[in-house]
C-alpha positions as CSV (number, residue, x, y, z in Angstrom):
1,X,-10.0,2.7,12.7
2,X,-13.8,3.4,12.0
3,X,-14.4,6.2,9.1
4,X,-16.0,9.0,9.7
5,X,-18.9,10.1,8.0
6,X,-20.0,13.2,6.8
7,X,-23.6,13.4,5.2
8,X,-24.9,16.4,3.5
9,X,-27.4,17.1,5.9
10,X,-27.8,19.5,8.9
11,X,-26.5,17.7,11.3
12,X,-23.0,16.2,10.8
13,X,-22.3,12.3,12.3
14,X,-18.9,12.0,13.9
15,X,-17.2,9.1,14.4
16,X,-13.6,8.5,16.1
17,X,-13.0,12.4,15.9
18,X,-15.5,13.2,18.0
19,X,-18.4,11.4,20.1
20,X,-21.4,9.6,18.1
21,X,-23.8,12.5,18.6
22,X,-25.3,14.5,16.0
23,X,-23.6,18.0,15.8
24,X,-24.6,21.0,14.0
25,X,-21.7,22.4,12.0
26,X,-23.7,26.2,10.7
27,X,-20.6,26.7,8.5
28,X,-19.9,23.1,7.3
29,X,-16.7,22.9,8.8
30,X,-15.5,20.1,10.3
31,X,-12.3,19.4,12.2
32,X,-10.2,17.0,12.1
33,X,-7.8,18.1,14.9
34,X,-3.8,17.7,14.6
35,X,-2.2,14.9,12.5
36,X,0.5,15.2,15.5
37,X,-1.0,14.1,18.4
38,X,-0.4,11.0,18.8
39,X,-3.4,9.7,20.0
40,X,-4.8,6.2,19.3
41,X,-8.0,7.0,18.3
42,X,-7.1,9.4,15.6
43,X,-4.6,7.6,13.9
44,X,-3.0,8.1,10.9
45,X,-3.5,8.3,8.2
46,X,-7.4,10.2,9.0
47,X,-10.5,8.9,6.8
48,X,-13.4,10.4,6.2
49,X,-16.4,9.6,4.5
50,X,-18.0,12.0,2.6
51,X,-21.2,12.6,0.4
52,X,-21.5,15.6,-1.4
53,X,-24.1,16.7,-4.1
54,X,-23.0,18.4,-7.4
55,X,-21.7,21.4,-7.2
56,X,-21.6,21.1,-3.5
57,X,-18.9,21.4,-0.9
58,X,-17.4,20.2,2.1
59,X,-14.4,22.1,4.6
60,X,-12.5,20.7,6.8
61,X,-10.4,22.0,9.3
62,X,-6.6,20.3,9.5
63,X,-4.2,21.4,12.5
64,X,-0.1,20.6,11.2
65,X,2.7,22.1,9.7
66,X,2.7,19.9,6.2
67,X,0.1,17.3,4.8
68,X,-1.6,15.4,1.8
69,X,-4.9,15.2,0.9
70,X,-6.4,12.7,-1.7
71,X,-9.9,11.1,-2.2
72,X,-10.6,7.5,-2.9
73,X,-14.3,6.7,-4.9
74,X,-15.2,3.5,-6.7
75,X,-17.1,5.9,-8.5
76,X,-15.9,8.5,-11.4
77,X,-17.0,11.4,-10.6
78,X,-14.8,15.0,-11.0
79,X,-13.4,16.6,-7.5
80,X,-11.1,18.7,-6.4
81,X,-9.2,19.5,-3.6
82,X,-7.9,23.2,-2.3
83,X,-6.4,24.1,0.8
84,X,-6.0,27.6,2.4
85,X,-4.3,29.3,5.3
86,X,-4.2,33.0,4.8
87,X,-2.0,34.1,2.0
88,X,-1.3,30.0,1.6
89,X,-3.4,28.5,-0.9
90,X,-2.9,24.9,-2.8
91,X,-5.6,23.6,-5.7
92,X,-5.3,19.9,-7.1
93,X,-5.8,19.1,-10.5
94,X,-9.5,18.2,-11.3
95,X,-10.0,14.3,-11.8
96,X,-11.6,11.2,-10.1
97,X,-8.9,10.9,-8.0
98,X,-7.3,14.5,-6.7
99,X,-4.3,14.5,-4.3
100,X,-2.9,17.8,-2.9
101,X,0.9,18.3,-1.1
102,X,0.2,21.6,1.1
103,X,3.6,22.3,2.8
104,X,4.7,26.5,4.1
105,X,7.7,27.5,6.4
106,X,7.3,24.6,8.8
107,X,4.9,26.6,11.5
108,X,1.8,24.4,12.5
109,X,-0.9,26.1,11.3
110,X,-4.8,25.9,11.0
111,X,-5.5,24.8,7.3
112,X,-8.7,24.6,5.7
113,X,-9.0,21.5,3.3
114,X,-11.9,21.9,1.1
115,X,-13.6,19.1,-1.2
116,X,-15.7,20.4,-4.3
117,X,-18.0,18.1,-6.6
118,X,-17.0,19.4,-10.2
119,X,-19.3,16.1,-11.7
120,X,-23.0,16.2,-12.8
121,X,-23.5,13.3,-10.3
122,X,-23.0,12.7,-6.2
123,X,-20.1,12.5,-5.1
124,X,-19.2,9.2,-2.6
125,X,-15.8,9.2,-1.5
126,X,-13.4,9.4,1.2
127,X,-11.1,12.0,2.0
128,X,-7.5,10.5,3.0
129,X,-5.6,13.0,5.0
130,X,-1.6,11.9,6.2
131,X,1.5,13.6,7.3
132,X,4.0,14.0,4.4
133,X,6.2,10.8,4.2
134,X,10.0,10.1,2.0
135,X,9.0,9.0,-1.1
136,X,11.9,6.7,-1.6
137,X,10.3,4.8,1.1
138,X,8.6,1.9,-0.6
139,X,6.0,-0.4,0.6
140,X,5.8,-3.9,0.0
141,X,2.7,-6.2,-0.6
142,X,3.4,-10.0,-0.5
143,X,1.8,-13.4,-0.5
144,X,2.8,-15.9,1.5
145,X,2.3,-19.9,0.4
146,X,4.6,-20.2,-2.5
147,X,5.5,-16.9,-2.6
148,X,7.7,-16.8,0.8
149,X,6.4,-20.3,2.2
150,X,7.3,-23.5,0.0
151,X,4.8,-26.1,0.1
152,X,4.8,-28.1,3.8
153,X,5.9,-31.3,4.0
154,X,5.6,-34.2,6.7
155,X,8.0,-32.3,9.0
156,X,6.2,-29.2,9.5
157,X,6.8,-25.9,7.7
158,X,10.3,-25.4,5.9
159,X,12.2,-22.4,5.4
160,X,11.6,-19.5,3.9
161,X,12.8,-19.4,-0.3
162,X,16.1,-18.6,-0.5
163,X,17.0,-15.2,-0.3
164,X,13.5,-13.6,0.1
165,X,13.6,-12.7,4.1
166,X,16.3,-10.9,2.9
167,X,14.8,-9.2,0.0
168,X,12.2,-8.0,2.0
169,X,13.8,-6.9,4.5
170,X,16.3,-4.6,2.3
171,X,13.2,-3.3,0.6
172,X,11.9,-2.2,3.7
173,X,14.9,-1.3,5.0
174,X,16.0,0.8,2.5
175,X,18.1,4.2,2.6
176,X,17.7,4.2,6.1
177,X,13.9,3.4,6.0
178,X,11.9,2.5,8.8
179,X,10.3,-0.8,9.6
180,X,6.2,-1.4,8.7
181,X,6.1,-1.2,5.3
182,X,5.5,-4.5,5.1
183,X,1.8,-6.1,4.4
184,X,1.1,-9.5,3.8
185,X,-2.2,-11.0,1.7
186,X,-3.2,-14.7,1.7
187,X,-6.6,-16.5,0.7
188,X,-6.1,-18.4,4.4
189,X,-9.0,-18.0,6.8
190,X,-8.0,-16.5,10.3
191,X,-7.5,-20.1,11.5
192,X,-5.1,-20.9,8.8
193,X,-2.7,-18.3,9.9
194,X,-2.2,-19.6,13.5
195,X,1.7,-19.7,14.3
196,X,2.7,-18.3,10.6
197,X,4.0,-15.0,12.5
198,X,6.3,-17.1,14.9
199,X,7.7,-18.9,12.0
200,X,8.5,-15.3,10.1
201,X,9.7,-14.2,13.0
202,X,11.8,-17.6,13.6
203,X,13.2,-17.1,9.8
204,X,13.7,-13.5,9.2
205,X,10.9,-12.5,7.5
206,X,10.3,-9.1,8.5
207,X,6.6,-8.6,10.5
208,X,3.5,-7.2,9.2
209,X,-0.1,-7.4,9.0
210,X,-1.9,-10.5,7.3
211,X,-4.9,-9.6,5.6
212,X,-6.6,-13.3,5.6
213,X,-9.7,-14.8,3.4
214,X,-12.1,-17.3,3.6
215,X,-11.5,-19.3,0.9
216,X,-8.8,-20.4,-1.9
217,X,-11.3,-20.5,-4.6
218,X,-10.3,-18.3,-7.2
219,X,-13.1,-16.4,-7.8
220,X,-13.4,-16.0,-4.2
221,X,-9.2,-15.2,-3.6
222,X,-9.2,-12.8,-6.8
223,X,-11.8,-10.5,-5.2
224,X,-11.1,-10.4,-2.1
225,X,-7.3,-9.8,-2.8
226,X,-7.9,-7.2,-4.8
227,X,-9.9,-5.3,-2.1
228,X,-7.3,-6.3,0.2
229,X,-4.8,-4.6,-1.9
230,X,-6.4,-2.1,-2.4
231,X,-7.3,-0.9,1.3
232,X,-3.5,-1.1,1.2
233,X,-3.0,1.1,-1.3
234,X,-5.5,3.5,-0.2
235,X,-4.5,4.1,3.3
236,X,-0.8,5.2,2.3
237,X,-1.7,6.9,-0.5
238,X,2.1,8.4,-0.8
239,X,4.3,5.2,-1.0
240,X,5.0,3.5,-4.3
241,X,5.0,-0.9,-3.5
242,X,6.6,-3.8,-4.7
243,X,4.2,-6.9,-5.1
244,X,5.3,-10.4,-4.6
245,X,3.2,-13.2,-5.8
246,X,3.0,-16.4,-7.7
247,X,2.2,-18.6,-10.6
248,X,0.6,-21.2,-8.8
249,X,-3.1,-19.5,-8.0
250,X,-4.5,-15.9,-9.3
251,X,-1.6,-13.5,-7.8
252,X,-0.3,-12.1,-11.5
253,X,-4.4,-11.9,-12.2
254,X,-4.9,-9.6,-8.7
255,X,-1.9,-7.8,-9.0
256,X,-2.5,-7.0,-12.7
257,X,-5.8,-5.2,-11.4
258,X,-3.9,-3.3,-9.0
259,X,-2.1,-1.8,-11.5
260,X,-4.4,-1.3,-13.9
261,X,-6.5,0.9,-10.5
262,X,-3.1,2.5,-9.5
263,X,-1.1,2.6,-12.4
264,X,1.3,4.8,-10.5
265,X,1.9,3.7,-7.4
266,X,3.2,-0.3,-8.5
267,X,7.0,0.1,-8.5
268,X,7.9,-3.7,-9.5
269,X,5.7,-7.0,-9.9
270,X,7.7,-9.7,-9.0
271,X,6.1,-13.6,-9.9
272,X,8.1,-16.7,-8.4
273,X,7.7,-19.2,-11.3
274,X,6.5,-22.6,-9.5
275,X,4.4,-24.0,-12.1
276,X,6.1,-25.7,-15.1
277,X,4.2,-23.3,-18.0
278,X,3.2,-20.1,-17.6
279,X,1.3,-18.0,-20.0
280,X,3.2,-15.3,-20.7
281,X,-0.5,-12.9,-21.1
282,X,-0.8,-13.7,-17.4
283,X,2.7,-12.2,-16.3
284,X,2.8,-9.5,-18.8
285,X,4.7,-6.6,-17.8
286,X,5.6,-8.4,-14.6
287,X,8.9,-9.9,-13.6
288,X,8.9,-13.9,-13.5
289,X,11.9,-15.2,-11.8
290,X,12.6,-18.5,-11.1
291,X,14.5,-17.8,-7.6
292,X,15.1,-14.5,-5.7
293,X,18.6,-14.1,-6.8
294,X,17.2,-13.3,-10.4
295,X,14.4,-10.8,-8.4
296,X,17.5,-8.8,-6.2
297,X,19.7,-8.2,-9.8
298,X,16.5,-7.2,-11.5
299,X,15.4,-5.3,-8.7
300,X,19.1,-3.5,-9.0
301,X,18.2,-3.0,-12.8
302,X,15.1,-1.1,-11.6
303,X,17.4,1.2,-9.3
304,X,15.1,-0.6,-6.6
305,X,18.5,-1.6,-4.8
306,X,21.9,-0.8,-4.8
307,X,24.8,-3.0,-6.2
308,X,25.8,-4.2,-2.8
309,X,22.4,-4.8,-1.6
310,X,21.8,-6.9,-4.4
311,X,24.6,-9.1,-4.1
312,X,23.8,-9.1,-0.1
313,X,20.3,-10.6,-1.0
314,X,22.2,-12.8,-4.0
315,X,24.7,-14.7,-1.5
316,X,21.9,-14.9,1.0
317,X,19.6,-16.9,-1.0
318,X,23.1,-18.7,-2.0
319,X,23.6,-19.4,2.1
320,X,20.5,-20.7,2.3
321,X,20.7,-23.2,-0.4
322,X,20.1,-21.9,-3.7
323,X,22.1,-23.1,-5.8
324,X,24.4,-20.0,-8.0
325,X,28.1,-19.6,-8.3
326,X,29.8,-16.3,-7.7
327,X,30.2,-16.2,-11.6
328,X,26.3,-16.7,-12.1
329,X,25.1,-13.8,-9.6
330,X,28.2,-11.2,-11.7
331,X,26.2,-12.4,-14.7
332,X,23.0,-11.7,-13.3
333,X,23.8,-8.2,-12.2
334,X,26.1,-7.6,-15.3
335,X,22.7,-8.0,-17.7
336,X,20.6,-6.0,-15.4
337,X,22.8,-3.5,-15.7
């Protein structure tokens, strides 16, 4: 969906919300119509850019029962976010990155969302507005080749690892979750991605969108991962993710910017181990498993999974040809415990 853009100017320039002609707005607020209507060109969640000046302003009017507010900036300048309706008022803390829950008695109501400049510098941003969503619902970021692909060989592309169609798809899944939480990140161009859905789809893997590259050169990959990532992570600014990556390119070295950016919102890194050594520096704080029967019993540790999904995901990956006794995956849940 194309941003809209607000410039601190006269005239206002609309885009998606409203046609591309210049519209006065005399008291500098802008609507953003209802975050329930369902229609395709206001999709959720909305995004606005925005300039302001310090010490400036900008209002915005926001047409729903319940919603959150943040701002995004590569900048670091102070903001804050309030919200009014009546005798309903909401104020976010002051920081480089303000979010605000507003939430009343359930009526839809005409809220004002306002975004204030409290830095000494401009202010360019963008406002991220979205319904309220379960926060147990987690999202999941993944890469694909030797992550959930194995390496081809002469007759085409194998299965998936053991066990991590199922993984996924129990993440997703989750206390009673719904499906399209589920984002995938490669350094393959466009081209490289031709029939990788059908074979997820033929295996298990649950579907999603495949953010692709244009090259596997890492200091082309690391980059544009990380802005892949992060568009991610900035366009469901309520859900909490599990990365999967692995040792054999720069995934432990884009993830670990991720959470060093959202420090928050990274529930579990989880690095399949398919080089021989690994630096331990480079996996720090991460989990490095050697299969995805070790990943479900520390993801039960983490109270990421329950018991029974874990051993569902454990004799999965045992199904599909890992090799773990009944005894092994008891020992593997017994030490996460």
């Amino acid at each position: 969906m194309t941003p809209i853009r607000y410039c601190a100017s006269p005239c206002a320039i609309l885009f998606a919300v409203s046609l591309g002609a210049c519209v006065s707005e005399p008291d500098d607020l802008e609507d953003l119509g209802s975050l329930s209507d369902d229609k395709s060109d206001t999709a959720l969640p909305r995004i606005v850019e925005l300039e302001l000046a310090p010490g400036a302003s900008k209002r915005y009017r926001i047409t729903t029962p319940a919603f959150v507010a943040s701002l995004v900036q590569e900048g670091t300048v102070d903001a804050q976010l309030t919200a009014t309706h009546y005798e309903h008022s909401f104020t976010s803390d002051i920081s480089t990155t303000p979010r605000i829950d507003v939430a009343a008695d359930g009526t839809v109501r005409n809220w004002t969302l306002t975004v204030h400049n409290r830095g000494d510098a401009a202010l360019e941003t963008k406002v991220v507005v979205d319904v309220p969503r379960a926060q147990a619902e987690l999202g999941i970021v993944s890469d694909i080749d030797k992550t959930v692909l194995p390496p081809e060989t002469s007759a085409g592309l194998p299965p998936p690892y053991p066990g991590i169609a199922t993984l996924l798809r129990t993440l997703e899944l989750r206390m009673a979750g719904a499906a399209g939480d589920v984002h995938f990140v490669t350094a393959r161009t466009p081209e490289g991605i031709i029939g990788i859905a059908d074979w997820m789809a033929m295996h298990g893997v649950p579907a999603g969108p495949i953010d692709t590259g244009v090259s596997g050169a890492p200091w082309v990959a690391q980059p544009e991962k990380v802005r892949d990532v992060s568009r991610i992570f900035d366009t469901r600014v309520q859900q909490r993710f599990v990365l999967f990556g692995d040792t054999s390119h720069r995934d432990p070295e884009v993830y670990a910017e991720i959470r060093t950016k959202y420090p928050t919102r990274v529930a579990a890194i989880f690095i399949n181990k398919v080089n021989e050594t690994v630096s331990p520096t480079r996996v720090a704080g991460m989990h490095l498993v050697n299969n995805y029967a070790e990943a479900a019993a520390i993801a039960f540790g983490l109270e990421l999974l329950t018991e029974t999904e874990a051993r569902t995901v454990m004799n999965a990956a045992r199904t599909e040809g890992l090799a773990i006794t009944a005894a092994q995956i008891d020992a593997l849940l017994d030490a996460a415990r």
